[in-house]
C-alpha positions as CSV (number, residue, x, y, z in Angstrom):
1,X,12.0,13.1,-4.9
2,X,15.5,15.0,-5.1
3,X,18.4,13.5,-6.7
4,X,18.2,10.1,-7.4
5,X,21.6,7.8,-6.9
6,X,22.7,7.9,-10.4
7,X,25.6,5.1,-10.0
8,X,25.1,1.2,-9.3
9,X,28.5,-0.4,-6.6
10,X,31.2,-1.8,-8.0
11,X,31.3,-5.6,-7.5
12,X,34.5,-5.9,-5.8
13,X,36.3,-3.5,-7.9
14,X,37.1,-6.6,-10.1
15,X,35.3,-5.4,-13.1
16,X,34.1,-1.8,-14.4
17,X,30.2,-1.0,-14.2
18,X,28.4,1.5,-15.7
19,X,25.7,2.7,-13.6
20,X,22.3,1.7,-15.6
21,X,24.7,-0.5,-18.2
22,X,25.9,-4.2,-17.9
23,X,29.1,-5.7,-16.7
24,X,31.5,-5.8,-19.1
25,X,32.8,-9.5,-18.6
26,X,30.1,-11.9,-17.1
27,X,32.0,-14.7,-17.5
28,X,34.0,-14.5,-13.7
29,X,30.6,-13.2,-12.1
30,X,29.8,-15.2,-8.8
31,X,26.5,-16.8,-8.0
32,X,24.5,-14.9,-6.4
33,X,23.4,-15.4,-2.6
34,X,20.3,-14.0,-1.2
35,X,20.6,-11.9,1.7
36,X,17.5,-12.6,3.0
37,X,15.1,-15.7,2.6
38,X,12.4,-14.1,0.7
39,X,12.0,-10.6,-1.1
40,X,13.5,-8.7,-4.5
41,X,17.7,-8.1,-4.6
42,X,19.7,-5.4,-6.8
43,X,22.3,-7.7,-8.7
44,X,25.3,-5.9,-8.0
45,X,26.5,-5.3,-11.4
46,X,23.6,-3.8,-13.2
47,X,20.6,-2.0,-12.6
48,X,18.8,-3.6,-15.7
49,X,18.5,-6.8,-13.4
50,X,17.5,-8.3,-10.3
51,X,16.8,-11.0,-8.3
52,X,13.8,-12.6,-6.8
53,X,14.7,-14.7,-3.4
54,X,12.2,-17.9,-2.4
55,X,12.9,-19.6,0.1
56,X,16.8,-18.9,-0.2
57,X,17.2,-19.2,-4.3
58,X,17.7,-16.4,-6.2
59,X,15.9,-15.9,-9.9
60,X,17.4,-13.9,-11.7
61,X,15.1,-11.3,-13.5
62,X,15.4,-8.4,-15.8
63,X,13.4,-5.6,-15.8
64,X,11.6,-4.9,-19.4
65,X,13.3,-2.5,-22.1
66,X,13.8,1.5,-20.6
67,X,13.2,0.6,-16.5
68,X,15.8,-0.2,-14.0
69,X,15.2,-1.7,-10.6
70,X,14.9,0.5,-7.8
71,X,16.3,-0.8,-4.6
72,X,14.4,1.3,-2.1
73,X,10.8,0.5,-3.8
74,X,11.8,-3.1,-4.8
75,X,10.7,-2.8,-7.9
76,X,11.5,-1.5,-11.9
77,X,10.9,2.1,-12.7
78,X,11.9,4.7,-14.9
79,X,15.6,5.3,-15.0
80,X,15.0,9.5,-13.1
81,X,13.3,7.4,-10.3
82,X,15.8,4.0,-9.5
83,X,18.3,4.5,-7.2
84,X,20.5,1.7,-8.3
85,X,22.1,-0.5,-5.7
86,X,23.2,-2.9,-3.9
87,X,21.7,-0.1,-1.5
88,X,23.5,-1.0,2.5
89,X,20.8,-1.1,5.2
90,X,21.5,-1.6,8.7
91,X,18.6,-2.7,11.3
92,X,17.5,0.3,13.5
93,X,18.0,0.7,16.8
94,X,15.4,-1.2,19.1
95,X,13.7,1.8,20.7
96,X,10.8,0.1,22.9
97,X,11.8,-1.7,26.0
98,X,10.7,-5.1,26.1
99,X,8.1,-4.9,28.4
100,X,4.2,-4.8,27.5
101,X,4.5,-7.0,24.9
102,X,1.0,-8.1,23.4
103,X,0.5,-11.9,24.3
104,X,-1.3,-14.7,21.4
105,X,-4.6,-14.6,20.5
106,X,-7.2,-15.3,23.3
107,X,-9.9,-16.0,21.4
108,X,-12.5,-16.5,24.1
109,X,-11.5,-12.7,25.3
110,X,-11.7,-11.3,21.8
111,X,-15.4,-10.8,20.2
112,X,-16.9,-9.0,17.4
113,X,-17.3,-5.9,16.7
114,X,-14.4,-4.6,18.7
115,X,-11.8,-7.6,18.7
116,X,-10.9,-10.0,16.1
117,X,-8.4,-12.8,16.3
118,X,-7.8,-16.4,15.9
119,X,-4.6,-18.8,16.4
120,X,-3.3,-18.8,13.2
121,X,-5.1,-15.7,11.5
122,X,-7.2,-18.3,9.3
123,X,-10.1,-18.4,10.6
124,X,-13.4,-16.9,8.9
125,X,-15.3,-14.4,11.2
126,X,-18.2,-15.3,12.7
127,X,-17.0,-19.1,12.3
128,X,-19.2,-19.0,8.7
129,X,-18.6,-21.6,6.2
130,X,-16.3,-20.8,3.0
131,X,-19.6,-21.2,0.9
132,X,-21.3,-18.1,3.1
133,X,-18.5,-16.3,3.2
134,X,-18.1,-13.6,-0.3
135,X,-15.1,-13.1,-1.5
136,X,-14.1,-9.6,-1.4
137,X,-11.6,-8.1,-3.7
138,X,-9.8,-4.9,-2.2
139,X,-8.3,-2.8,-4.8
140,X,-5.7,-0.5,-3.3
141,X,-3.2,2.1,-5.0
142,X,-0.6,3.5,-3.2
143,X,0.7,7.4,-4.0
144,X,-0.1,10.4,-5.7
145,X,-3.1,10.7,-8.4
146,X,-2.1,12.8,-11.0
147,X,-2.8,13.2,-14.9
148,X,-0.1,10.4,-15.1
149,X,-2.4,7.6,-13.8
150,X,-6.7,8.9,-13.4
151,X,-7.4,7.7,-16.9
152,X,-6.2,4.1,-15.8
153,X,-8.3,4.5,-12.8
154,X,-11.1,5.6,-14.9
155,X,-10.6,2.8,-17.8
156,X,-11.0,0.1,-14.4
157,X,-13.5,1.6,-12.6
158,X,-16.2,2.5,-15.5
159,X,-20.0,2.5,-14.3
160,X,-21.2,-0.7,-15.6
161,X,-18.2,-2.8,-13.6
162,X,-20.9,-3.5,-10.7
163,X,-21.1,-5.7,-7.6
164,X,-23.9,-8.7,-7.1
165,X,-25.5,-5.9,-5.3
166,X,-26.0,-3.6,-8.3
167,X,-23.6,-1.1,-6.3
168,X,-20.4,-0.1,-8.8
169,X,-16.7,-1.6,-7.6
170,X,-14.9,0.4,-5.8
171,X,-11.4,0.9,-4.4
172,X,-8.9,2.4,-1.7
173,X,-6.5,5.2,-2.7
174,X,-3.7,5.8,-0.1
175,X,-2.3,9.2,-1.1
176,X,0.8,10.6,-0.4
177,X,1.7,14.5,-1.0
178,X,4.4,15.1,-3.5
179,X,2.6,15.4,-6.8
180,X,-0.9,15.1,-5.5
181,X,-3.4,16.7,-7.8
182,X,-6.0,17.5,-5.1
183,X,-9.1,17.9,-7.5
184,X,-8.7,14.6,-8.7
185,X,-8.8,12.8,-5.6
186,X,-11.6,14.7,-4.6
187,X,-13.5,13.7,-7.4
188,X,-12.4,10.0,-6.2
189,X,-14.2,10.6,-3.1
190,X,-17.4,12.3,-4.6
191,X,-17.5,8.8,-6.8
192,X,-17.1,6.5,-3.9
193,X,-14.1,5.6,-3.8
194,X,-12.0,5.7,-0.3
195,X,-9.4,7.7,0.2
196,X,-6.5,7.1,2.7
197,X,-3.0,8.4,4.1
198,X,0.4,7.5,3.3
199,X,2.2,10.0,4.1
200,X,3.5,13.6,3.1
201,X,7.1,12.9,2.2
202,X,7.1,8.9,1.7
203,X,10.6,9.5,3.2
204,X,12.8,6.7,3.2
205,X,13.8,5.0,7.2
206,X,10.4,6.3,8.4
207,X,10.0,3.1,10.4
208,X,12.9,4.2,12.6
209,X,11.6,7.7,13.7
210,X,9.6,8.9,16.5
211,X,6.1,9.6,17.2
212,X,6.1,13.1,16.6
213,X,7.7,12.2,13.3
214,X,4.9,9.5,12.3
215,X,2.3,12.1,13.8
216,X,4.0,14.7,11.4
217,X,3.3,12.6,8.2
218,X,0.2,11.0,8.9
219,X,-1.4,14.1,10.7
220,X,-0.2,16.3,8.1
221,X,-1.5,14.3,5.2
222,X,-4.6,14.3,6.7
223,X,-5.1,17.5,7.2
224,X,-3.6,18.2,4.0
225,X,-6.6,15.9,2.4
226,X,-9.0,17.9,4.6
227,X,-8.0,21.2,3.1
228,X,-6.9,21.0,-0.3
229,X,-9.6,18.3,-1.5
230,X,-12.3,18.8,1.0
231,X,-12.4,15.5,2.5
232,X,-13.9,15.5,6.4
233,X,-11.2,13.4,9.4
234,X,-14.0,11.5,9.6
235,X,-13.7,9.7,6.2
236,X,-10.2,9.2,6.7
237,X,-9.7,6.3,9.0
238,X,-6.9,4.8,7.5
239,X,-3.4,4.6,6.3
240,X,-0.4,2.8,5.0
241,X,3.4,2.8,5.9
242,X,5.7,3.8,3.0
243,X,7.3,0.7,1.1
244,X,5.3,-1.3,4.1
245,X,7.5,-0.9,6.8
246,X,5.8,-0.4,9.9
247,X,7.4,2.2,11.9
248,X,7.0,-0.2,15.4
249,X,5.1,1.1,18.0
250,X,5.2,5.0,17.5
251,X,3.0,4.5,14.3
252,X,0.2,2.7,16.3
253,X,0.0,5.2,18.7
254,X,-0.5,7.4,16.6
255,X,-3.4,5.6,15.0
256,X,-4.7,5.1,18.5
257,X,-4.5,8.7,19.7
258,X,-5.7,10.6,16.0
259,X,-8.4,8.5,15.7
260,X,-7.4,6.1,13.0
261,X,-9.6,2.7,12.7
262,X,-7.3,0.6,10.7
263,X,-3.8,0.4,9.2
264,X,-2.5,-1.5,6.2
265,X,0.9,-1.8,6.2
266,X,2.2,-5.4,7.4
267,X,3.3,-8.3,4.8
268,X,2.4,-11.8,5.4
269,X,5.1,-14.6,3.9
270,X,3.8,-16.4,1.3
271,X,2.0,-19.1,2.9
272,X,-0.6,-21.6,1.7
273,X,-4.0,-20.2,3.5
274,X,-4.0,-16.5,3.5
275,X,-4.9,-14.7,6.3
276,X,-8.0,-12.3,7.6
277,X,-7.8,-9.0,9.5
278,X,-7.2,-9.3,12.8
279,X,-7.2,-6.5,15.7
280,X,-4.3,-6.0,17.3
281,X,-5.2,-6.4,20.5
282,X,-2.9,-9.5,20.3
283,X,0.4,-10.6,18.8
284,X,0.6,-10.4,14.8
285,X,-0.6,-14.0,14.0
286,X,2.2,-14.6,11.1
287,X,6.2,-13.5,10.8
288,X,6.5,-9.9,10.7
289,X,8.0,-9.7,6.9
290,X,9.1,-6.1,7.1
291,X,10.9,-6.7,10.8
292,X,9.5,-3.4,12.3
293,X,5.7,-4.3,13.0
294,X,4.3,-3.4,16.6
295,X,5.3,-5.2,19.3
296,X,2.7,-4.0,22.2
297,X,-1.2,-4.4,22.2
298,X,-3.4,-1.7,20.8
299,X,-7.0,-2.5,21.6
300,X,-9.6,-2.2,18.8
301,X,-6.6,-1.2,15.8
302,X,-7.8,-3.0,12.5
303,X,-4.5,-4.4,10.5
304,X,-5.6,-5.2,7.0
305,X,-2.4,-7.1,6.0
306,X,-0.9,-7.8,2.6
307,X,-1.4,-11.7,1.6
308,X,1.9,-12.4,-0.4
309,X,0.8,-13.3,-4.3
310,X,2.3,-16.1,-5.6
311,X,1.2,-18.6,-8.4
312,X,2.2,-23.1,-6.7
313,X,5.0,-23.1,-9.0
314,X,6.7,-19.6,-8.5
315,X,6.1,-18.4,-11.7
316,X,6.6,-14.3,-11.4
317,X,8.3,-14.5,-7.9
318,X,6.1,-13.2,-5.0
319,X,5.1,-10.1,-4.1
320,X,3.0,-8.1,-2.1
321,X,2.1,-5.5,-4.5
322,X,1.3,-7.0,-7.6
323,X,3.5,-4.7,-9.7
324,X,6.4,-6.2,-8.0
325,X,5.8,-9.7,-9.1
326,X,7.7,-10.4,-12.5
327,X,5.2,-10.4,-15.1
328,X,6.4,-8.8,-17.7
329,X,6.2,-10.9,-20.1
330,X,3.1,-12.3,-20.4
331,X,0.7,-11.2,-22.7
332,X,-3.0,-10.4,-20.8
333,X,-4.2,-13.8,-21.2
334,X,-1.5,-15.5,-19.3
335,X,-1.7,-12.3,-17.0
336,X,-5.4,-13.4,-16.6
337,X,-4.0,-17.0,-16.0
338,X,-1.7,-15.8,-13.6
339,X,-4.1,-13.2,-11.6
340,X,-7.0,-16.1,-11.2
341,X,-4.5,-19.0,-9.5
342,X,-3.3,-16.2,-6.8
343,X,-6.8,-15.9,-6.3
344,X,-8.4,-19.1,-6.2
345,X,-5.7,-19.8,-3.1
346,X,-7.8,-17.4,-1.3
347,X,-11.2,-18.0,-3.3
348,X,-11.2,-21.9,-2.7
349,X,-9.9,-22.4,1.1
350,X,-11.0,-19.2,3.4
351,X,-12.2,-16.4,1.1
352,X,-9.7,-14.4,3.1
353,X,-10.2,-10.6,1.5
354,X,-7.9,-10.7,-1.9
355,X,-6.2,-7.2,-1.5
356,X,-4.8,-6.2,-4.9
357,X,-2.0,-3.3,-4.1
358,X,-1.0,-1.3,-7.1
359,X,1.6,1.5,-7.9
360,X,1.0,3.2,-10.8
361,X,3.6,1.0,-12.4
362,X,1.5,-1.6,-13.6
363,X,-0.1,0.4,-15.7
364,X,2.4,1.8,-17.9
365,X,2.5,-2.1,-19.4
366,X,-0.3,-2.9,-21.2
367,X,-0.5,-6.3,-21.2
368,X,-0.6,-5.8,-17.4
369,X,-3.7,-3.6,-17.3
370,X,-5.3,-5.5,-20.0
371,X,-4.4,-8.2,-18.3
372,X,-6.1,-6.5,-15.0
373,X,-9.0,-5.8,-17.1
374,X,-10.3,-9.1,-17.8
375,X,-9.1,-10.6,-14.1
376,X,-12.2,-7.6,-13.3
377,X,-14.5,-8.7,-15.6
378,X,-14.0,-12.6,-14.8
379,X,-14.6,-12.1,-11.3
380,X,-17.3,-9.8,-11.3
381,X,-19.0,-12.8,-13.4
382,X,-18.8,-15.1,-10.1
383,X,-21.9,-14.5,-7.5
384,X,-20.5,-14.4,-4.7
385,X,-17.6,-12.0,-5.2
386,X,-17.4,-7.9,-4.1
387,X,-15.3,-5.5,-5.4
388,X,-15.1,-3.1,-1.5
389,X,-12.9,-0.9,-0.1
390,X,-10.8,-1.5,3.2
391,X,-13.5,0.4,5.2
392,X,-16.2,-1.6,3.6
393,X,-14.5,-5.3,4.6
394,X,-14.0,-4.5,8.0
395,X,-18.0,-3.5,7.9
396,X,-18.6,-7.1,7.0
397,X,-16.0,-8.4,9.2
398,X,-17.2,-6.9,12.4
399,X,-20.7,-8.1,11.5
400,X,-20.2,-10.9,9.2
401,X,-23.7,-12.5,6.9
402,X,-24.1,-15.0,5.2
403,X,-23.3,-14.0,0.9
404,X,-27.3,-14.7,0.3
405,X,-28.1,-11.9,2.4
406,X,-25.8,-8.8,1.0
407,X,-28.2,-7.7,-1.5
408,X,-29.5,-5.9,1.6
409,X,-26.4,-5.2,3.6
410,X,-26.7,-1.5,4.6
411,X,-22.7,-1.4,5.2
412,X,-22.2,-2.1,0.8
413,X,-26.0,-0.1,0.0
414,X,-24.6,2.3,-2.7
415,X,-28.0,4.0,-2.2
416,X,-27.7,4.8,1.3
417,X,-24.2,6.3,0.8
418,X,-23.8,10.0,2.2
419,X,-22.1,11.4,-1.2
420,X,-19.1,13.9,-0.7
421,X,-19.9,17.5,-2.4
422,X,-18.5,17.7,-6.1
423,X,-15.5,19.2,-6.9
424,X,-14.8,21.8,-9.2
425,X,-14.5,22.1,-13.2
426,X,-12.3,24.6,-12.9
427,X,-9.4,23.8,-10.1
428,X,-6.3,26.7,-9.4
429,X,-3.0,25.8,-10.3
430,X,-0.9,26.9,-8.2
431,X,3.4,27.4,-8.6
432,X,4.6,26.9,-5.4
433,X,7.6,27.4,-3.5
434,X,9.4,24.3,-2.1
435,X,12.3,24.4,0.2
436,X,13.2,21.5,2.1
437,X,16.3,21.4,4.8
438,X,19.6,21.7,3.1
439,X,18.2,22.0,-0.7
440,X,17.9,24.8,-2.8
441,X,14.4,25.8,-3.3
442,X,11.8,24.7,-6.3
443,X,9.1,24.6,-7.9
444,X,6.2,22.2,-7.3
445,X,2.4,22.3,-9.0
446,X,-0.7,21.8,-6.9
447,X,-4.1,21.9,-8.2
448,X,-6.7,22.2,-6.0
449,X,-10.4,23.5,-6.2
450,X,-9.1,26.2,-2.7
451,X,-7.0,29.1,-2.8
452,X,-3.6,28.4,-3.2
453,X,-1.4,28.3,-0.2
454,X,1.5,30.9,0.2
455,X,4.0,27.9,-0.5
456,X,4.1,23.8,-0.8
457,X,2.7,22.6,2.1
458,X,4.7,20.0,3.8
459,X,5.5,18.2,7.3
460,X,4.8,20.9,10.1
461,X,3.8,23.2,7.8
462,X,0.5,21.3,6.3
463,X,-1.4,24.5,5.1
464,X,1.8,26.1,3.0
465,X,1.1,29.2,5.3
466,X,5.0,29.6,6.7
467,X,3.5,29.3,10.5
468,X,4.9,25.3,11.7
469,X,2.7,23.4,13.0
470,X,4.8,21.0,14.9
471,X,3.6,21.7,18.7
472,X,0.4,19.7,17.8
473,X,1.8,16.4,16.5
474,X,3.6,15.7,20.0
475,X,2.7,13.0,22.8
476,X,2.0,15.6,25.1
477,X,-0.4,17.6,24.0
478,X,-2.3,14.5,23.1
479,X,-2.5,13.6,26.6
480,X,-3.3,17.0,27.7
């Protein structure tokens, strides 16, 4: 990541502040205002706290003993990794003309399999009753797997945690670059489980660059899945913005033109009915949370968005990754509590897909995983809920059946899975050479079950063989 910001802002140079410590005097500190409506705030004199904004009032929160809130990520991490804040943003320059903007839904002009929409974003597909309709549970994690975190994805996902169907649950792994242990996540995909793109650098104020840019990240991190953990373009057909914000239109044309089939990046508000994936061959259906989502049509593009999570009376804040709602400290009963409310909003009105986004974070608490553990284990008791990956719910989506007739759904058939080839027992690791524009050179670890590249592979150079790449990622040659 680089150097992190090491100092929190003074408060109006009124009184000294230590960069991870507290103010020294408390007693002359103002109230707190919320910048925005909704969302998770640095409190300007510490990085031990924050705040968590509803509806325009703030609670304030602390993060637990040894993490400090980050302000880019929204969330508390380790002290190496929060850059402390108040961290200034300024809204990016409108690049798209206002012209060919997608119109609301048109329901009549929008069927199944290729076009998906309704007024609101409520409806069920396929106009099924809630009772017909399963429940499916999408477990995502966003970032790099590692030896820091595949035990925890073992511990969830262990061979007798199975569907209705007999098939075992499954999840989405969106994977970005730095850090990536590449035999690991092919294993992932040998098992079944989906993998995804971030992007190579998760590079903060990605939303505001250009095409070639997006097409740098997302192509590259492809290709780098395709050569380093042997995983076909094919079975990569989707991806997620860093720290969900959209990069506007130039994302989505990427999509279009690299063959993408859905993205997963938009937050919905917290709202009282959650909402279903929709194509975006119309207007988004809800407010755009992040303030940078698409603003033109793009035929047949899946968006999977990210229902807020939120208990009726508050309780932890809302989030929409669930490590960023404040649940610290809970013990994995009340996490449990907590967990089934959020989902009975969706379970109990539409059975819109409850997507569960991790980072790692939540599992370096343990009454969170544990927590997480028995939320599985509940669920998987109900007969009528599935444990898919984002691929898998658009399957049912685009042909939706009624939840008595899955034991024979070819699209969740475990059986009739194509299985990746194995990976390796004995991967290279490889010290590489990393030089990025304007830094000194370093040191990063890749372990792959391939040769090792010459140096760290990066954006326009996603093979780490010194030749750049960047002539393919342009708008041109797409259209050649």
């Amino acid at each position: 990541m680089g150097l992190l910001r090491l100092g929190c802002l003074l408060l109006l140079g009124v009184v000294a502040t230590s960069a991870f410590g507290e103010k020294k005097d408390e007693e002359d500190k103002e109230p707190f205002e919320c910048p925005e409506p909704s969302g998770n705030f640095a409190d300007p004199a510490t990085c031990r706290k924050f705040y968590q904004c509803v509806d325009g009032h703030p609670y304030e929160s602390r993060c637990p003993a040894g993490l400090y809130f980050d302000d880019i990520n929204k969330l508390c991490t380790f002290k190496t990794d929060a850059r402390c804040g108040p961290i200034a943003t300024t809204p990016g320059p409108v690049t798209d003309p206002p012209i060919d903007l997608a119109v609301k839904c048109e329901s009549n002009n929008c069927g199944l399999p290729h076009c998906y929409c309704s007024k609101d974003g409520t409806l069920i597909p396929g106009r099924l009753d809630p009772q017909k309709t399963p429940q499916m549970i999408i477990m995502t994690f966003d970032g790099a797997v590692n030896i820091n975190n595949i035990d925890n994805y073992d511990r969830l996902f262990l061979a007798n945690r199975t569907n209705p169907n007999g098939c075992p649950i499954r999840g989405t792994f969106f994977i970005s670059h730095e850090y990536a242990d590449y035999q690991m996540i092919q294993r992932l995909h040998h098992e079944g489980h989906e993998i995804a793109v971030d992007t190579i650098s998760t590079a903060k104020g990605l939303e505001l660059e250009s095409y070639e840019k997006w097409a740098q990240e997302m192509i590259g991190m492809k290709e780098i899945l395709g050569k380093f953990s042997n995983i076909t373009g094919e079975d990569i057909i989707g991806m997620r913005a860093p720290y969900l914000k959209p990069g506007r239109n130039a994302q989505y044309e990427v999509l279009q033109d690299f063959g993408f089939v859905w993205d997963s990046s938009v937050g919905v508000p917290p709202i009282k009915i959650p909402v279903w994936p929709y194509t975006l061959d119309y207007s988004i259906p809800h407010d755009c949370k992040a303030g940078t989502c698409p603003t033109r049509s793009f035929p047949g593009v899946w968006e999977l968005p990210l229902n807020a999570h939120f208990v009726e009376s508050f309780e932890g804040g809302h989030c929409p990754y669930m490590d960023q709602c404040v649940l610290f400290n809970h013990d994995p009963d009340q996490v449990l509590e907590w967990l089934m409310e959020d989902f009975k909003r969706h379970y109990d009105q539409n059975r819109a897909p409850y997507m569960m986004p991790f980072h790692t974070t939540w599992f370096q608490q343990s009454e969170l995983e544990k927590g997480l553990l028995k939320f599985v284990d509940w669920a998987r008791q109900q007969k009528d809920v599935y444990f898919v990956t984002a691929t898998q719910a658009l399957l049912w989506i685009t042909e939706p059946k009624s939840v008595d007739t899955l034991s024979t759904f070819e699209g969740w058939d475990c059986k009739k899975r194509t299985v990746p080839p194995q990976p390796c027992n004995l991967p290279n690791k490889c010290p590489l050479v990393f030089k990025q524009p304007n830094a000194p050179s370093q040191t990063r670890y890749m372990t792959t079950c391939f040769d090792c590249p010459r140096q760290y592979p990066w954006t326009g150079d996603f093979d780490g063989d010194s030749q750049p790449e960047n002539e393919i990622y342009t708008k041109q040659n797409r259209k050649k």
